[in-house]
PASENU-975394 format. One record per residue: residue number from 1; residue in three letters; x, y, z of N, C-alpha, C in turn. Coordinates in Angstrom, 2 decimals, decimal comma. Layout:
! residues N
(r NUM 'Ala' (X Y Z) (X Y Z) (X Y Z)),
...
//
This chain:
! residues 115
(r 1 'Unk' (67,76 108,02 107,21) (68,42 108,98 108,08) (69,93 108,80 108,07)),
(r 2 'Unk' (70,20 107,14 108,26) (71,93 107,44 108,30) (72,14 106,30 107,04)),
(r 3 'Unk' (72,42 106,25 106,50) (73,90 105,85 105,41) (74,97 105,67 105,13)),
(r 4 'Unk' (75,37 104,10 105,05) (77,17 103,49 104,91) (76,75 103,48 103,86)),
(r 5 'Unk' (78,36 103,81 102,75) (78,29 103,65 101,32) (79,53 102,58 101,57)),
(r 6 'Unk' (79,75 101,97 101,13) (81,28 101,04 100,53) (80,93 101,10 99,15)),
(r 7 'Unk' (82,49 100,84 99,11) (83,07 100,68 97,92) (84,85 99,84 98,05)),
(r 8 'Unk' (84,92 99,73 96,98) (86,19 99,08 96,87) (86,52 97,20 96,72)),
(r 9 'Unk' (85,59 96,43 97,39) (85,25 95,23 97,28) (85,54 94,82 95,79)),
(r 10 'Unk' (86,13 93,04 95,51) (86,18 92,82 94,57) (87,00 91,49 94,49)),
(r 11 'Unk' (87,22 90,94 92,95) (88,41 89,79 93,00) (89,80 90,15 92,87)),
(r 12 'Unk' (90,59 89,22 93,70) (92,10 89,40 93,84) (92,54 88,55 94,28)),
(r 13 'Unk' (93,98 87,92 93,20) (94,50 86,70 93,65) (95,02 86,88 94,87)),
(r 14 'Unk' (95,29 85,47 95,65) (96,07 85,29 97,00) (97,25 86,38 96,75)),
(r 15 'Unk' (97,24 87,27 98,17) (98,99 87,86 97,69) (98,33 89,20 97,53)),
(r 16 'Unk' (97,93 89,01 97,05) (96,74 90,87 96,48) (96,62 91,67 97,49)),
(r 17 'Unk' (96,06 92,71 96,70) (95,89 93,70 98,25) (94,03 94,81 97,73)),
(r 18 'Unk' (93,91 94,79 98,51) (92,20 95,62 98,39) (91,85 96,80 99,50)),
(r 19 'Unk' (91,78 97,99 99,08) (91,10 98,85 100,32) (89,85 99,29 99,77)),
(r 20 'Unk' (89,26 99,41 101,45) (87,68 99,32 101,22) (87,56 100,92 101,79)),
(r 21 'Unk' (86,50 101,06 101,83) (85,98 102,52 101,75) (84,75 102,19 102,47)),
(r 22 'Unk' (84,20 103,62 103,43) (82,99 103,28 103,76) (82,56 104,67 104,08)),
(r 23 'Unk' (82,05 105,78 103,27) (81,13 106,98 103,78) (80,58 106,64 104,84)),
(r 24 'Unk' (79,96 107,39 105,66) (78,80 107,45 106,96) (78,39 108,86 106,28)),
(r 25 'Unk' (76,81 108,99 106,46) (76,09 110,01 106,10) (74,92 110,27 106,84)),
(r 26 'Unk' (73,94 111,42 107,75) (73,12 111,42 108,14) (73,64 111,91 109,56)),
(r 27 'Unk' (72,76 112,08 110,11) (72,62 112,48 111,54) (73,17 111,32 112,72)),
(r 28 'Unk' (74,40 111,31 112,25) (75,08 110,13 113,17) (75,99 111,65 114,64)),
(r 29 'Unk' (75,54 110,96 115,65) (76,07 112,19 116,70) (76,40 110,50 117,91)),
(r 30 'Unk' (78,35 111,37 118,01) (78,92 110,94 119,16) (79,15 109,46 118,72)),
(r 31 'Unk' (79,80 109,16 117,93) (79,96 107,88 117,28) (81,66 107,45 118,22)),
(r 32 'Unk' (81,48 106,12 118,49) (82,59 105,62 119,18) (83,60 105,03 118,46)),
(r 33 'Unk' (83,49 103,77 117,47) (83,87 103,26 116,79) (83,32 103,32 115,29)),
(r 34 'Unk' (84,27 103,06 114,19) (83,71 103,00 113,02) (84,32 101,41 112,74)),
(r 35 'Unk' (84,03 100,54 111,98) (84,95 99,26 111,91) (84,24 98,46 110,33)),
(r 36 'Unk' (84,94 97,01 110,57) (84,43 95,80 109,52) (84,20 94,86 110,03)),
(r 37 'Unk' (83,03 94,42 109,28) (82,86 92,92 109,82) (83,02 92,21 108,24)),
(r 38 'Unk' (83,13 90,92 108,53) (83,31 90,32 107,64) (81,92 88,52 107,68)),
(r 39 'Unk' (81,35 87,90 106,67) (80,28 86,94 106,77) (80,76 86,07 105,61)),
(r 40 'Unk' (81,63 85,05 105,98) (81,59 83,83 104,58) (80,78 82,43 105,10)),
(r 41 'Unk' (80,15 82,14 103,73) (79,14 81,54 103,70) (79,58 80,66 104,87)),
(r 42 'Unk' (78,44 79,97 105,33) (78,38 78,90 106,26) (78,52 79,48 107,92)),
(r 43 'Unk' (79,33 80,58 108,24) (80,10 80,59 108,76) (79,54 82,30 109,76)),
(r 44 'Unk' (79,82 82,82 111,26) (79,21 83,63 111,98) (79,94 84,93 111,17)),
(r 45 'Unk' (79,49 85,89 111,75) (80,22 87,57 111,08) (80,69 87,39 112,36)),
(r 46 'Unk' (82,10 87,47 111,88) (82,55 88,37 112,58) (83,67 89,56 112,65)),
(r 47 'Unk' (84,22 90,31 113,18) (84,84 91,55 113,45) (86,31 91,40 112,74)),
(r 48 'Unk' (86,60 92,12 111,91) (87,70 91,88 110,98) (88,57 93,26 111,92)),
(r 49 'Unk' (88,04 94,48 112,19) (88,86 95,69 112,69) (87,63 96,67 113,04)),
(r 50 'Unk' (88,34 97,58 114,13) (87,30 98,61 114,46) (88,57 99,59 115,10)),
(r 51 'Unk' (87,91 100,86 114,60) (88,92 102,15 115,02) (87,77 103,37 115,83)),
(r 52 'Unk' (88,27 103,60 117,11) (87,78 104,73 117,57) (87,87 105,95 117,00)),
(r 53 'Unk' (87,29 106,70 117,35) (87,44 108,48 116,88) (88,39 108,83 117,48)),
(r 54 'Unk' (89,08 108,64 118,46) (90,44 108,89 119,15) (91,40 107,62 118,52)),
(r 55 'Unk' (91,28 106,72 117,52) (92,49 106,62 116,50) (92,73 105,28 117,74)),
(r 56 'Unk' (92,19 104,63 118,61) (92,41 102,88 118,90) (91,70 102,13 118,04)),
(r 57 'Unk' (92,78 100,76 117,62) (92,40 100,19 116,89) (92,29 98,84 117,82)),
(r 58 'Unk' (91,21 97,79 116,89) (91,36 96,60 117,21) (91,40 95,52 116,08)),
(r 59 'Unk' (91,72 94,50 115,90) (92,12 93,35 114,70) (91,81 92,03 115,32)),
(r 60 'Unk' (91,25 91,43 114,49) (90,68 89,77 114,50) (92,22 89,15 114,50)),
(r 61 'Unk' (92,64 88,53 115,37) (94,00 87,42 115,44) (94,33 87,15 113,60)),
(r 62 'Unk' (93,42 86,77 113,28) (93,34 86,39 111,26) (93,72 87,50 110,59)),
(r 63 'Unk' (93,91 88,25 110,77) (94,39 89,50 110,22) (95,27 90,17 110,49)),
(r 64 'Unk' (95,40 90,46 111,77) (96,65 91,24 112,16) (98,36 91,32 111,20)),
(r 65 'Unk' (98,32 92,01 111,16) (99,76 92,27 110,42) (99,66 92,22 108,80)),
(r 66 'Unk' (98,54 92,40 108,54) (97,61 91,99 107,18) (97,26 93,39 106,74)),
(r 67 'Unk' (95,86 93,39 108,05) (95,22 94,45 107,51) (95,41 95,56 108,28)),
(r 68 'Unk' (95,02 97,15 107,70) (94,41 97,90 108,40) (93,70 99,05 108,12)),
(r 69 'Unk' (93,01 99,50 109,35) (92,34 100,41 109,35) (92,64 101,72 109,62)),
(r 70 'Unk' (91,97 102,50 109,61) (92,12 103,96 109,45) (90,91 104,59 108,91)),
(r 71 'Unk' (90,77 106,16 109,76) (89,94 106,63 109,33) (89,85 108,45 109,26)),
(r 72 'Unk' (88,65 108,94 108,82) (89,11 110,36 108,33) (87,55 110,66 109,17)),
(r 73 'Unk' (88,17 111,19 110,58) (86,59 111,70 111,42) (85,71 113,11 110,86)),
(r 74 'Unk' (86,73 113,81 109,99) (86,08 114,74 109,52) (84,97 114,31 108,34)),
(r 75 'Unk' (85,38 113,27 107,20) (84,47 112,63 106,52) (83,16 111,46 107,09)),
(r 76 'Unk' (83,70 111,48 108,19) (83,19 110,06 108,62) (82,86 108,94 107,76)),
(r 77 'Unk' (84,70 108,69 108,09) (84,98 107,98 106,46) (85,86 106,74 107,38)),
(r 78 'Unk' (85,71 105,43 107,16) (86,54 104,45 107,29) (87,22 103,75 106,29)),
(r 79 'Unk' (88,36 103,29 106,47) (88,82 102,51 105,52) (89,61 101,19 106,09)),
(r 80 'Unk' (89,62 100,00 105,06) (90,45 98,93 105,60) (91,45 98,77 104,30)),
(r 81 'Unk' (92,72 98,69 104,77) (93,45 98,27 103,76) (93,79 96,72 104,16)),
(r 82 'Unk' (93,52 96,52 102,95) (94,08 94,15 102,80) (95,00 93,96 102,12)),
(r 83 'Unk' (95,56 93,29 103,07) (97,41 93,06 102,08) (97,58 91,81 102,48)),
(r 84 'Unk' (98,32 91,17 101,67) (98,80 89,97 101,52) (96,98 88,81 102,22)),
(r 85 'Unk' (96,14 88,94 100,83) (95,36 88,47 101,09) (94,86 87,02 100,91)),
(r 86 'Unk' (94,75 86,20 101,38) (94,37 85,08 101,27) (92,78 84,32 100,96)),
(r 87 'Unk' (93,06 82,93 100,56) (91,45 82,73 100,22) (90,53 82,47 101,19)),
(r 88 'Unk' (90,75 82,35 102,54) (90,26 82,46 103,55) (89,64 83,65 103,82)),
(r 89 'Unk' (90,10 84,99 103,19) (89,54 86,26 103,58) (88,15 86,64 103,19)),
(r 90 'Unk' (87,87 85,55 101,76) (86,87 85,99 100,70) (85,72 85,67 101,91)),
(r 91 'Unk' (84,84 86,80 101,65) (83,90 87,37 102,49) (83,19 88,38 102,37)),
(r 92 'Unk' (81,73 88,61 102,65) (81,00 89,79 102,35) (81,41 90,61 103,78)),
(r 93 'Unk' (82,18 91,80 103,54) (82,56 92,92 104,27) (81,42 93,86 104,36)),
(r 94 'Unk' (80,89 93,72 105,78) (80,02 95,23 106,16) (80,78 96,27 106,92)),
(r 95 'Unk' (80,50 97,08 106,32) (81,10 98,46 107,36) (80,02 98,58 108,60)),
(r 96 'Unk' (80,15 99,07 109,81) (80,08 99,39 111,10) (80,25 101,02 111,81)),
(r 97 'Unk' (79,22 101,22 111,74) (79,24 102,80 112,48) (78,31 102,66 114,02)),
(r 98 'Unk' (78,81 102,51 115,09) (77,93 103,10 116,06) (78,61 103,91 117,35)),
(r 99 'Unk' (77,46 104,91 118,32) (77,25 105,05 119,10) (77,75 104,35 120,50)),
(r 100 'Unk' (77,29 103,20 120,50) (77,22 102,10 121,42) (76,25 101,45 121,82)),
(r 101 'Unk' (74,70 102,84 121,51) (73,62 102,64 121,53) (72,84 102,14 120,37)),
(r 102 'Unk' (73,21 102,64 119,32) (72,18 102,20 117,95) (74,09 102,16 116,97)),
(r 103 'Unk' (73,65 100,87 116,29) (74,29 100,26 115,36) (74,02 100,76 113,92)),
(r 104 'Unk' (74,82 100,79 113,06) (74,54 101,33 111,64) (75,21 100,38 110,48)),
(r 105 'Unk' (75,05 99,26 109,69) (75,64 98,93 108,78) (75,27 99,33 107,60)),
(r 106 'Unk' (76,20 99,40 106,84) (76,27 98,94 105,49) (75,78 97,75 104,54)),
(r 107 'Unk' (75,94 98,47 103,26) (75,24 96,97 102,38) (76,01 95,58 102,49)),
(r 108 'Unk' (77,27 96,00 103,02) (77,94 94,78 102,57) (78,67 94,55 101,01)),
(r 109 'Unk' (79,92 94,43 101,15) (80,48 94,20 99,64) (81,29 92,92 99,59)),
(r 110 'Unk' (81,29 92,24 98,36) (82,01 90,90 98,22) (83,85 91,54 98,36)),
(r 111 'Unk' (83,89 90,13 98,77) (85,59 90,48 98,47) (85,93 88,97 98,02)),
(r 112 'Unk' (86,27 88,27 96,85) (86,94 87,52 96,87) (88,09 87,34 96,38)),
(r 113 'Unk' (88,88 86,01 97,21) (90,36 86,22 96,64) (90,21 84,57 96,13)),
(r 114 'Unk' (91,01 84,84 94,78) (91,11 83,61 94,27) (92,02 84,00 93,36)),
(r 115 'Unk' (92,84 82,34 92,92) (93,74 82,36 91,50) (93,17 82,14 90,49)),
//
């Protein structure tokens, strides 16, 4: 019924920069936030950025001034741009679509940064 696509994930030295992409597809009605999470091994997911449909954003302390988000409500399309990325960032990125009531992720895409 509903569907995150990403794309964009990949390798990039420290310093690099990566934007991610995330379709929403399906019968998604009254969506609050669209966002990223991020999962490196060992370690909890958690919340890299999330943007309302009225255009508030929020950022993980680790990121701020790094990354950002943005999105296109007519596509129900999110995106994160990563700049000045570090090896700390490398992480499987899920995209995030919900309601408030029912949650929607994505497959999840690698991102690693390395030299």
């Amino acid at each position: 019924q509903v569907q995150l696509v990403e794309s964009g994930g990949g390798l990039v030295q420290p310093g690099g920069s990566l934007r991610l992409s995330c379709v929403a597809s399906g019968s998604i009605f009254s969506i609050y936030y669209m966002g990223w999470y991020r999962q490196a091994p060992g370690k909890e997911r958690e919340r890299v950025a999330t943007i309302t449909s009225g255009g508030s954003t929020n950022y993980a302390d680790s990121v701020k001034g790094r990354f950002t988000i943005s999105r296109d409500n007519a596509k129900n399309t999110v995106y994160l741009e990563m700049d000045s990325l570090k090896p700390e960032d490398t992480a499987v990125y899920y995209c995030c679509v919900t309601n408030t009531v029912v949650f929607y992720w994505g497959q999840g895409t690698q991102v690693t940064v390395s030299s």
